[in-house]
C-alpha positions, 0 to 999 in steps of 0.5 A, a space after each residue: 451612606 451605602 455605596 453600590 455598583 451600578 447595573 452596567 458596571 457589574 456586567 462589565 465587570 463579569 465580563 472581564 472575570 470570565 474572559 481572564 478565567 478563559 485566557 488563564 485556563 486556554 493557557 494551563 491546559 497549554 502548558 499542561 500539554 507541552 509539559 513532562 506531565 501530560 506526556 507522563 498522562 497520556 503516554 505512561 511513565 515511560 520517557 517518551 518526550 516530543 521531539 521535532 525530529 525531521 528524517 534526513 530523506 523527509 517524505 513530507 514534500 508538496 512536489 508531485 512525482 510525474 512519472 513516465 508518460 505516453 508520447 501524444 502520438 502513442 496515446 492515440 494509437 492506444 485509442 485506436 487499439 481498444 476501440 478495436 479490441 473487441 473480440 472476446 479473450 479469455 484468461 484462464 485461473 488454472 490454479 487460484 491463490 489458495 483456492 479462492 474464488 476469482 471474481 475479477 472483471 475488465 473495463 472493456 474501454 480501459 483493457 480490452 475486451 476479456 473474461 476471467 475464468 476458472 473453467 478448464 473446460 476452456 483450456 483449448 478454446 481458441 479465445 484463450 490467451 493467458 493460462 494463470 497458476 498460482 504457486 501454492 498449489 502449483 504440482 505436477 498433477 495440478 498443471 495443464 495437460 497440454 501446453 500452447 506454445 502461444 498461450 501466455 504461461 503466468 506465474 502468480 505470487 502476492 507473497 515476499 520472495 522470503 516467505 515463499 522460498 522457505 515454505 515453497 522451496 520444492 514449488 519454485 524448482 519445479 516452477 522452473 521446469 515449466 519454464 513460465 514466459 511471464 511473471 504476474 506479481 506485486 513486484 514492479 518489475 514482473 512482466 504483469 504487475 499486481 500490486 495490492 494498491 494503485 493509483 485507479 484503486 486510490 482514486 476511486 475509493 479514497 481522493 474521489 470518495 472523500 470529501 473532507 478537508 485534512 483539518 476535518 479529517 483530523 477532527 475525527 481522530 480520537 486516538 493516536 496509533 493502531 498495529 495489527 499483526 497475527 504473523 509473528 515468527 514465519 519469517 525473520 521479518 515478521 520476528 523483528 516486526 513483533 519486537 518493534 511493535 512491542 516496544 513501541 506498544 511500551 513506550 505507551 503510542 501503539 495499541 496493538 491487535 492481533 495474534 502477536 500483540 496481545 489476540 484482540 480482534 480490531 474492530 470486532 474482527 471486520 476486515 476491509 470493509 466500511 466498519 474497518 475503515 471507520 475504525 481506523 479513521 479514529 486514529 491519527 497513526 497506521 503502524 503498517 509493518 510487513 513481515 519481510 524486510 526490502 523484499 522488492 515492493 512488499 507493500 501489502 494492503 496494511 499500507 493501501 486498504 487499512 492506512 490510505 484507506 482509513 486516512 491514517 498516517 502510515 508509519 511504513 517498515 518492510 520495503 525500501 523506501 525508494 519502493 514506497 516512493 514509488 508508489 505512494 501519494 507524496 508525502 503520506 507515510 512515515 518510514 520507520 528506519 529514517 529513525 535511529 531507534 523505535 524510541 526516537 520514532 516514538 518520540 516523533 509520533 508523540 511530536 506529531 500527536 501535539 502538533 497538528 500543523 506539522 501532522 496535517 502535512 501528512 493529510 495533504 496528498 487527499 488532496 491531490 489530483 489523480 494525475 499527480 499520484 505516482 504511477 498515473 496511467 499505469 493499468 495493472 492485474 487483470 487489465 494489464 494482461 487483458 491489453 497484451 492478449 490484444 497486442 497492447 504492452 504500453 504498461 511496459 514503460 512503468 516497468 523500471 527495468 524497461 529501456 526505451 531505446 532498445 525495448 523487449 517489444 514494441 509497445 503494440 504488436 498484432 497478437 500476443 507478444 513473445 516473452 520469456 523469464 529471464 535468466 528463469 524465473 529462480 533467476 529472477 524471483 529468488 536469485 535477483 531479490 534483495 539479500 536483506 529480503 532473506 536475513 530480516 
Protein backbone atom coordinates (compact mmCIF):
# COMPACT_ATOMS: atom_id res chain seq x y z
CA UNK A 1 0.00 0.00 0.00
CA UNK A 2 1.53 3.05 -1.23
CA UNK A 3 1.40 6.01 1.06
CA UNK A 4 1.22 9.91 -0.35
CA UNK A 5 1.00 13.58 0.68
CA UNK A 6 -2.29 15.01 -0.04
CA UNK A 7 -2.03 18.13 -2.51
CA UNK A 8 -2.64 20.71 0.40
CA UNK A 9 -0.07 19.15 2.77
CA UNK A 10 2.71 19.23 -0.01
CA UNK A 11 2.14 23.29 -0.50
CA UNK A 12 2.49 23.82 3.05
CA UNK A 13 4.91 22.14 3.01
CA UNK A 14 6.88 24.17 0.21
CA UNK A 15 5.60 27.00 1.92
CA UNK A 16 7.64 26.23 4.95
CA UNK A 17 11.02 24.94 3.03
CA UNK A 18 11.00 28.51 1.53
CA UNK A 19 10.26 30.76 4.36
CA UNK A 20 13.39 28.77 6.19
CA UNK A 21 15.44 29.14 3.11
CA UNK A 22 14.50 32.99 3.31
CA UNK A 23 15.00 33.37 7.11
CA UNK A 24 18.80 31.11 6.79
CA UNK A 25 19.83 33.28 3.98
CA UNK A 26 18.36 37.03 5.51
CA UNK A 27 20.65 35.64 8.44
CA UNK A 28 24.14 34.48 6.46
CA UNK A 29 24.25 37.74 4.53
CA UNK A 30 23.94 39.26 7.81
CA UNK A 31 26.42 37.88 9.66
CA UNK A 32 28.26 38.07 6.46
CA UNK A 33 28.20 41.70 6.88
CA UNK A 34 29.05 42.64 10.05
CA UNK A 35 32.00 39.86 9.68
CA UNK A 36 35.79 40.43 9.39
CA UNK A 37 35.04 38.77 5.94
CA UNK A 38 32.81 41.35 4.39
CA UNK A 39 35.22 44.11 5.48
CA UNK A 40 37.91 42.24 3.96
CA UNK A 41 35.50 42.29 0.62
CA UNK A 42 34.24 45.30 0.35
CA UNK A 43 36.97 47.40 2.03
CA UNK A 44 40.38 45.15 0.78
CA UNK A 45 42.69 43.38 3.29
CA UNK A 46 43.73 46.40 4.86
CA UNK A 47 42.27 46.22 8.80
CA UNK A 48 39.84 48.44 8.52
CA UNK A 49 36.91 47.43 10.88
CA UNK A 50 33.61 49.23 11.84
CA UNK A 51 33.42 51.07 14.78
CA UNK A 52 30.88 52.98 16.79
CA UNK A 53 32.98 55.91 17.29
CA UNK A 54 30.98 58.88 18.67
CA UNK A 55 33.42 62.29 18.27
CA UNK A 56 33.68 64.22 21.68
CA UNK A 57 32.02 67.49 20.16
CA UNK A 58 29.33 64.98 17.93
CA UNK A 59 27.68 67.55 15.26
CA UNK A 60 24.69 64.84 14.77
CA UNK A 61 22.56 66.97 17.05
CA UNK A 62 18.38 67.77 15.92
CA UNK A 63 18.71 71.35 18.18
CA UNK A 64 18.50 74.08 15.45
CA UNK A 65 21.17 76.97 15.88
CA UNK A 66 19.16 80.41 15.91
CA UNK A 67 21.22 82.90 15.17
CA UNK A 68 20.98 86.73 15.79
CA UNK A 69 17.67 88.45 14.62
CA UNK A 70 16.33 91.80 13.79
CA UNK A 71 14.03 93.43 16.75
CA UNK A 72 10.20 93.71 15.23
CA UNK A 73 10.63 97.17 15.13
CA UNK A 74 13.88 97.07 12.86
CA UNK A 75 12.48 94.52 10.65
CA UNK A 76 9.90 97.21 9.96
CA UNK A 77 12.02 99.76 9.14
CA UNK A 78 14.16 97.81 6.98
CA UNK A 79 10.70 97.20 5.01
CA UNK A 80 10.13 100.58 4.76
CA UNK A 81 14.05 101.13 3.73
CA UNK A 82 13.78 98.87 0.39
CA UNK A 83 10.31 100.03 -0.55
CA UNK A 84 12.28 103.39 -1.07
CA UNK A 85 15.48 102.37 -2.27
CA UNK A 86 14.69 102.73 -5.42
CA UNK A 87 16.99 104.95 -7.25
CA UNK A 88 19.46 102.88 -9.27
CA UNK A 89 23.07 102.34 -7.78
CA UNK A 90 26.06 100.96 -9.61
CA UNK A 91 28.75 98.78 -8.35
CA UNK A 92 31.45 98.99 -9.98
CA UNK A 93 33.91 95.40 -10.92
CA UNK A 94 37.24 97.57 -11.57
CA UNK A 95 39.19 94.20 -11.64
CA UNK A 96 37.34 90.99 -11.64
CA UNK A 97 38.59 87.54 -9.87
CA UNK A 98 41.19 86.29 -12.54
CA UNK A 99 39.63 88.02 -15.47
CA UNK A 100 36.19 86.22 -15.10
CA UNK A 101 33.17 87.68 -16.38
CA UNK A 102 30.68 89.27 -13.92
CA UNK A 103 27.23 88.02 -14.43
CA UNK A 104 25.66 89.08 -11.00
CA UNK A 105 22.48 90.61 -10.38
CA UNK A 106 20.30 91.98 -7.39
CA UNK A 107 16.52 91.19 -6.12
CA UNK A 108 15.68 94.91 -6.05
CA UNK A 109 12.83 93.72 -3.06
CA UNK A 110 15.72 91.86 -1.15
CA UNK A 111 18.64 94.57 -1.62
CA UNK A 112 17.97 97.33 -3.36
CA UNK A 113 17.79 98.65 -6.49
CA UNK A 114 21.53 98.11 -7.90
CA UNK A 115 23.42 97.16 -11.08
CA UNK A 116 26.86 95.06 -11.35
CA UNK A 117 29.14 96.44 -13.73
CA UNK A 118 32.68 96.01 -15.34
CA UNK A 119 32.30 99.46 -17.26
CA UNK A 120 34.84 101.83 -16.27
CA UNK A 121 33.31 104.28 -18.29
CA UNK A 122 31.15 104.81 -15.24
CA UNK A 123 33.78 105.39 -12.82
CA UNK A 124 32.62 109.22 -12.18
CA UNK A 125 28.68 108.70 -12.75
CA UNK A 126 27.21 109.97 -10.14
CA UNK A 127 25.10 106.57 -9.34
CA UNK A 128 28.16 104.76 -8.56
CA UNK A 129 28.84 103.73 -4.97
CA UNK A 130 31.09 100.84 -4.72
CA UNK A 131 34.48 100.52 -6.59
CA UNK A 132 35.42 96.31 -6.55
CA UNK A 133 39.20 95.07 -7.12
CA UNK A 134 40.11 92.22 -7.09
CA UNK A 135 43.67 90.99 -5.51
CA UNK A 136 45.11 89.14 -8.42
CA UNK A 137 45.56 91.75 -10.63
CA UNK A 138 45.44 94.52 -8.18
CA UNK A 139 48.71 97.10 -9.57
CA UNK A 140 49.60 100.37 -9.74
CA UNK A 141 48.30 100.61 -13.54
CA UNK A 142 45.41 98.57 -12.75
CA UNK A 143 43.57 101.05 -10.17
CA UNK A 144 41.17 103.95 -10.87
CA UNK A 145 42.68 106.94 -12.12
CA UNK A 146 40.94 109.24 -9.41
CA UNK A 147 39.83 108.22 -6.21
CA UNK A 148 36.08 109.36 -4.72
CA UNK A 149 36.28 109.91 -1.19
CA UNK A 150 32.56 108.65 -0.63
CA UNK A 151 32.83 105.51 -3.07
CA UNK A 152 33.06 102.31 -1.04
CA UNK A 153 36.94 101.10 -1.71
CA UNK A 154 36.04 96.91 -1.82
CA UNK A 155 39.14 94.70 -1.45
CA UNK A 156 38.12 91.31 -3.04
CA UNK A 157 39.52 87.83 -2.06
CA UNK A 158 37.82 84.27 -2.09
CA UNK A 159 41.32 82.67 -1.31
CA UNK A 160 42.73 81.45 2.17
CA UNK A 161 45.04 84.24 3.90
CA UNK A 162 48.05 81.47 3.30
CA UNK A 163 47.70 81.00 -0.48
CA UNK A 164 47.43 84.63 -1.00
CA UNK A 165 50.26 86.00 1.14
CA UNK A 166 52.72 83.36 -0.34
CA UNK A 167 51.95 84.22 -3.92
CA UNK A 168 50.84 87.69 -3.57
CA UNK A 169 52.93 89.05 -0.78
CA UNK A 170 53.78 92.24 -3.27
CA UNK A 171 49.78 92.76 -3.97
CA UNK A 172 49.02 93.10 -0.16
CA UNK A 173 51.74 95.78 0.49
CA UNK A 174 50.68 97.59 -2.03
CA UNK A 175 46.95 97.06 -1.18
CA UNK A 176 47.81 98.89 1.81
CA UNK A 177 48.79 102.10 0.26
CA UNK A 178 45.54 102.31 -1.20
CA UNK A 179 44.14 102.01 1.87
CA UNK A 180 40.61 100.29 0.92
CA UNK A 181 37.52 101.42 3.47
CA UNK A 182 35.90 97.72 3.19
CA UNK A 183 36.69 93.98 2.84
CA UNK A 184 34.42 91.72 0.39
CA UNK A 185 35.65 88.09 1.38
CA UNK A 186 34.35 84.69 2.27
CA UNK A 187 35.76 85.75 5.85
CA UNK A 188 32.40 86.26 8.40
CA UNK A 189 34.05 88.87 9.80
CA UNK A 190 35.04 91.04 6.55
CA UNK A 191 32.90 94.11 6.04
CA UNK A 192 30.96 92.59 3.00
CA UNK A 193 30.68 88.63 3.32
CA UNK A 194 30.92 86.50 0.14
CA UNK A 195 30.88 83.04 1.36
CA UNK A 196 30.84 80.17 -1.48
CA UNK A 197 27.23 78.97 0.36
CA UNK A 198 24.45 80.39 2.41
CA UNK A 199 21.58 79.62 3.45
CA UNK A 200 19.15 81.63 0.28
CA UNK A 201 21.56 79.44 -1.88
CA UNK A 202 20.88 76.37 0.23
CA UNK A 203 17.29 76.99 0.42
CA UNK A 204 16.70 77.48 -3.22
CA UNK A 205 18.76 74.63 -4.98
CA UNK A 206 18.68 71.84 -2.23
CA UNK A 207 15.86 71.74 0.92
CA UNK A 208 13.24 73.47 -1.79
CA UNK A 209 14.29 71.53 -4.67
CA UNK A 210 14.57 68.19 -3.15
CA UNK A 211 11.79 66.46 -2.63
CA UNK A 212 13.16 63.10 -1.23
CA UNK A 213 13.01 61.78 2.32
CA UNK A 214 16.70 60.78 3.88
CA UNK A 215 15.61 56.73 3.72
CA UNK A 216 15.08 57.62 -0.33
CA UNK A 217 18.09 59.55 -0.57
CA UNK A 218 20.05 56.58 0.97
CA UNK A 219 18.35 54.47 -1.45
CA UNK A 220 20.20 56.08 -4.53
CA UNK A 221 23.69 55.82 -3.17
CA UNK A 222 25.76 52.74 -4.52
CA UNK A 223 29.00 53.57 -3.67
CA UNK A 224 30.74 54.90 -0.27
CA UNK A 225 32.98 57.77 -0.57
CA UNK A 226 34.32 60.30 -3.14
CA UNK A 227 37.75 63.13 -3.19
CA UNK A 228 38.71 65.42 -5.67
CA UNK A 229 41.66 67.22 -5.21
CA UNK A 230 44.17 68.92 -8.32
CA UNK A 231 46.02 71.37 -5.77
CA UNK A 232 48.56 69.24 -4.21
CA UNK A 233 51.71 71.20 -2.97
CA UNK A 234 50.78 75.25 -3.27
CA UNK A 235 50.40 75.58 0.27
CA UNK A 236 51.37 73.38 3.27
CA UNK A 237 47.69 72.53 3.46
CA UNK A 238 47.15 71.29 0.44
CA UNK A 239 50.47 68.71 1.08
CA UNK A 240 48.87 67.43 4.37
CA UNK A 241 45.51 67.05 2.41
CA UNK A 242 47.19 64.84 -0.57
CA UNK A 243 48.51 62.53 2.60
CA UNK A 244 45.30 62.14 4.34
CA UNK A 245 43.60 61.35 1.35
CA UNK A 246 45.83 58.82 0.13
CA UNK A 247 45.74 56.74 3.14
CA UNK A 248 42.43 56.86 3.33
CA UNK A 249 42.45 55.93 -0.48
CA UNK A 250 44.56 52.86 1.20
CA UNK A 251 42.32 51.92 3.74
CA UNK A 252 39.97 50.95 0.70
CA UNK A 253 36.74 53.91 1.89
CA UNK A 254 37.69 56.87 -0.74
CA UNK A 255 37.97 56.87 -4.13
CA UNK A 256 39.68 59.45 -5.23
CA UNK A 257 39.84 61.81 -8.55
CA UNK A 258 41.84 64.70 -9.64
CA UNK A 259 45.74 65.78 -10.17
CA UNK A 260 46.84 64.56 -6.85
CA UNK A 261 44.75 61.34 -6.33
CA UNK A 262 45.70 59.62 -9.29
CA UNK A 263 44.35 62.56 -12.60
CA UNK A 264 40.93 60.84 -13.59
CA UNK A 265 38.41 63.37 -14.20
CA UNK A 266 35.21 62.68 -11.83
CA UNK A 267 32.28 62.76 -13.86
CA UNK A 268 33.67 62.97 -17.18
CA UNK A 269 34.91 66.26 -16.12
CA UNK A 270 31.61 68.39 -15.27
CA UNK A 271 31.88 70.77 -12.65
CA UNK A 272 28.94 72.24 -10.83
CA UNK A 273 26.42 71.27 -12.86
CA UNK A 274 23.24 68.86 -12.97
CA UNK A 275 25.65 65.68 -14.24
CA UNK A 276 27.80 66.34 -11.21
CA UNK A 277 25.62 66.35 -8.61
CA UNK A 278 23.89 63.10 -9.90
CA UNK A 279 27.17 61.68 -9.70
CA UNK A 280 27.90 62.79 -6.42
CA UNK A 281 24.55 61.58 -5.16
CA UNK A 282 25.75 58.06 -5.66
CA UNK A 283 27.93 57.96 -2.81
CA UNK A 284 27.18 57.93 0.63
CA UNK A 285 30.34 60.16 1.65
CA UNK A 286 32.02 63.93 0.10
CA UNK A 287 35.70 63.99 1.64
CA UNK A 288 35.68 68.04 1.27
CA UNK A 289 39.11 68.70 2.34
CA UNK A 290 40.68 72.30 1.89
CA UNK A 291 43.79 73.25 0.97
CA UNK A 292 44.50 75.17 4.07
CA UNK A 293 44.23 74.48 7.59
CA UNK A 294 41.95 77.02 10.23
CA UNK A 295 42.26 79.60 7.61
CA UNK A 296 39.22 81.65 9.01
CA UNK A 297 36.00 80.21 7.27
CA UNK A 298 37.81 78.59 4.18
CA UNK A 299 34.81 76.79 3.33
CA UNK A 300 34.82 76.26 -0.33
CA UNK A 301 32.32 75.04 -2.74
CA UNK A 302 33.76 71.47 -2.21
CA UNK A 303 31.47 71.49 1.35
CA UNK A 304 28.18 73.62 -0.53
CA UNK A 305 28.08 72.81 -4.10
CA UNK A 306 29.47 69.11 -4.47
CA UNK A 307 28.71 67.57 -0.63
CA UNK A 308 25.20 69.59 0.21
CA UNK A 309 24.50 69.77 -3.17
CA UNK A 310 24.78 66.17 -4.13
CA UNK A 311 23.34 65.00 -0.53
CA UNK A 312 26.66 63.52 0.24
CA UNK A 313 27.76 63.45 3.97
CA UNK A 314 30.79 65.79 3.97
CA UNK A 315 33.55 64.73 5.93
CA UNK A 316 35.04 68.32 6.54
CA UNK A 317 39.16 69.45 7.17
CA UNK A 318 40.34 72.80 6.68
CA UNK A 319 38.71 75.17 8.86
CA UNK A 320 37.82 75.32 12.51
CA UNK A 321 35.09 73.56 13.22
CA UNK A 322 33.27 76.35 15.25
CA UNK A 323 33.65 77.82 11.52
CA UNK A 324 31.66 75.24 10.06
CA UNK A 325 29.25 75.28 12.90
CA UNK A 326 28.68 78.52 11.96
CA UNK A 327 27.46 78.16 8.77
CA UNK A 328 26.45 74.45 8.11
CA UNK A 329 22.72 72.83 8.18
CA UNK A 330 23.19 71.15 11.95
CA UNK A 331 24.38 67.89 12.15
CA UNK A 332 25.33 67.55 8.33
CA UNK A 333 29.20 66.97 8.38
CA UNK A 334 31.57 64.70 9.54
CA UNK A 335 35.02 66.87 10.70
CA UNK A 336 37.80 64.74 10.39
CA UNK A 337 40.12 66.10 13.22
CA UNK A 338 37.60 64.85 16.08
CA UNK A 339 39.63 61.51 15.06
CA UNK A 340 42.63 60.62 16.31
CA UNK A 341 44.10 59.05 13.38
CA UNK A 342 42.63 59.09 9.51
CA UNK A 343 42.41 55.33 10.62
CA UNK A 344 39.88 55.77 13.22
CA UNK A 345 37.93 57.88 10.83
CA UNK A 346 37.96 55.34 8.30
CA UNK A 347 36.90 53.11 10.92
CA UNK A 348 33.72 55.28 11.56
CA UNK A 349 33.09 55.97 7.85
CA UNK A 350 32.97 51.90 7.52
CA UNK A 351 30.68 52.29 10.65
CA UNK A 352 28.53 54.21 8.94
CA UNK A 353 28.66 52.64 5.45
CA UNK A 354 27.04 49.28 7.69
CA UNK A 355 24.61 51.22 9.70
CA UNK A 356 22.16 53.30 8.02
CA UNK A 357 20.26 54.57 11.17
CA UNK A 358 23.32 55.85 12.57
CA UNK A 359 24.29 57.47 8.68
CA UNK A 360 20.46 58.81 8.21
CA UNK A 361 21.08 61.01 11.19
CA UNK A 362 23.51 63.08 8.96
CA UNK A 363 20.50 63.46 6.10
CA UNK A 364 18.06 64.87 8.77
CA UNK A 365 18.98 68.60 8.05
CA UNK A 366 17.21 68.10 4.36
CA UNK A 367 14.66 68.33 6.15
CA UNK A 368 14.84 71.50 7.84
CA UNK A 369 13.13 74.69 7.47
CA UNK A 370 15.18 77.73 6.12
CA UNK A 371 14.42 79.36 9.42
CA UNK A 372 16.48 76.89 11.27
CA UNK A 373 19.45 77.05 9.07
CA UNK A 374 22.53 78.94 10.42
CA UNK A 375 22.80 82.56 9.53
CA UNK A 376 18.63 82.77 8.57
CA UNK A 377 18.29 86.32 7.49
CA UNK A 378 21.64 87.19 6.70
CA UNK A 379 21.92 88.73 2.95
CA UNK A 380 25.38 88.57 1.47
CA UNK A 381 27.89 89.29 -1.75
CA UNK A 382 26.50 91.75 -4.04
CA UNK A 383 23.38 92.10 -2.08
CA UNK A 384 24.89 93.00 1.08
CA UNK A 385 26.72 95.88 -0.55
CA UNK A 386 23.82 96.88 -2.67
CA UNK A 387 21.66 97.42 0.92
CA UNK A 388 24.64 99.71 2.17
CA UNK A 389 25.04 101.77 -0.90
CA UNK A 390 21.10 102.47 0.03
CA UNK A 391 22.05 103.48 3.83
CA UNK A 392 20.98 99.65 5.02
CA UNK A 393 23.82 97.90 7.22
CA UNK A 394 21.42 95.58 9.08
CA UNK A 395 23.79 92.46 8.00
CA UNK A 396 26.07 94.12 10.25
CA UNK A 397 24.47 91.92 13.23
CA UNK A 398 25.82 88.32 11.68
CA UNK A 399 29.27 89.85 11.74
CA UNK A 400 30.69 88.03 14.77
CA UNK A 401 32.81 90.93 15.88
CA UNK A 402 29.89 93.07 15.89
CA UNK A 403 28.72 94.75 19.32
CA UNK A 404 25.37 95.84 19.75
CA UNK A 405 25.83 98.40 22.36
CA UNK A 406 28.58 100.30 20.81
CA UNK A 407 28.08 99.58 16.78
CA UNK A 408 30.83 100.94 14.00
CA UNK A 409 27.40 102.40 12.54
CA UNK A 410 23.86 102.47 13.12
CA UNK A 411 22.10 99.78 11.19
CA UNK A 412 20.35 102.45 8.50
CA UNK A 413 22.03 105.74 7.77
CA UNK A 414 20.92 108.17 4.98
CA UNK A 415 23.85 107.30 2.20
CA UNK A 416 26.51 105.26 2.35
CA UNK A 417 28.03 104.61 5.77
CA UNK A 418 31.82 105.62 6.91
CA UNK A 419 34.08 102.60 7.07
CA UNK A 420 37.37 102.22 7.30
CA UNK A 421 39.97 98.61 7.52
CA UNK A 422 41.13 98.20 10.62
CA UNK A 423 44.24 98.41 11.96
CA UNK A 424 44.96 98.09 7.63
CA UNK A 425 43.84 95.69 5.68
CA UNK A 426 47.64 93.73 6.43
CA UNK A 427 46.46 94.23 9.90
CA UNK A 428 43.28 92.31 9.46
CA UNK A 429 43.76 89.87 6.58
CA UNK A 430 47.40 88.86 7.24
CA UNK A 431 48.20 89.78 10.70
CA UNK A 432 44.87 88.71 12.34
CA UNK A 433 44.48 85.13 10.40
CA UNK A 434 44.89 82.14 12.43
CA UNK A 435 48.67 81.05 12.94
CA UNK A 436 47.86 77.37 12.16
CA UNK A 437 46.56 79.09 8.74
CA UNK A 438 50.24 79.51 7.49
CA UNK A 439 52.11 76.27 9.06
CA UNK A 440 49.16 73.59 7.65
Amino acid sequence: MSWTIPRMTTKKLSLIIIVCLVITFTWFVGYWQSSSFFSKYRYGNTGIQPIKYIPKTTNVTKTSTVGPMLSPAQQDELKVRLKKATDKKIILVWISGFGAKVTATVDPEKCGNCEVTQDRGLLNDERTGAIILHFDALRSNNVPPTRNPNHLYLFWVMEATVYVSKLYSKVIEFADQLIFNGTYTHRRDADFYSPYGNVESMTNTILEGNKMTPKQLLQMKSKLAVAIASNCDVTPGAKTRKSMLQELISYGVLEGFGRCLGGANFANGHRRDATHHEEVRKYKFYFAFENSHHCKDYITEKFFDNALSGFAVPVVWGAKREDYEAIAPTGSFIYAEDFSSMKELAEYIVYLDQNDDAYLEYLEWTTMKPSELPEYGRQTGWCQICRALHGINVDDIFNPNYDSEKPERPLFTNGIAKRTVTPSLTGWFVDGENSNCFRG
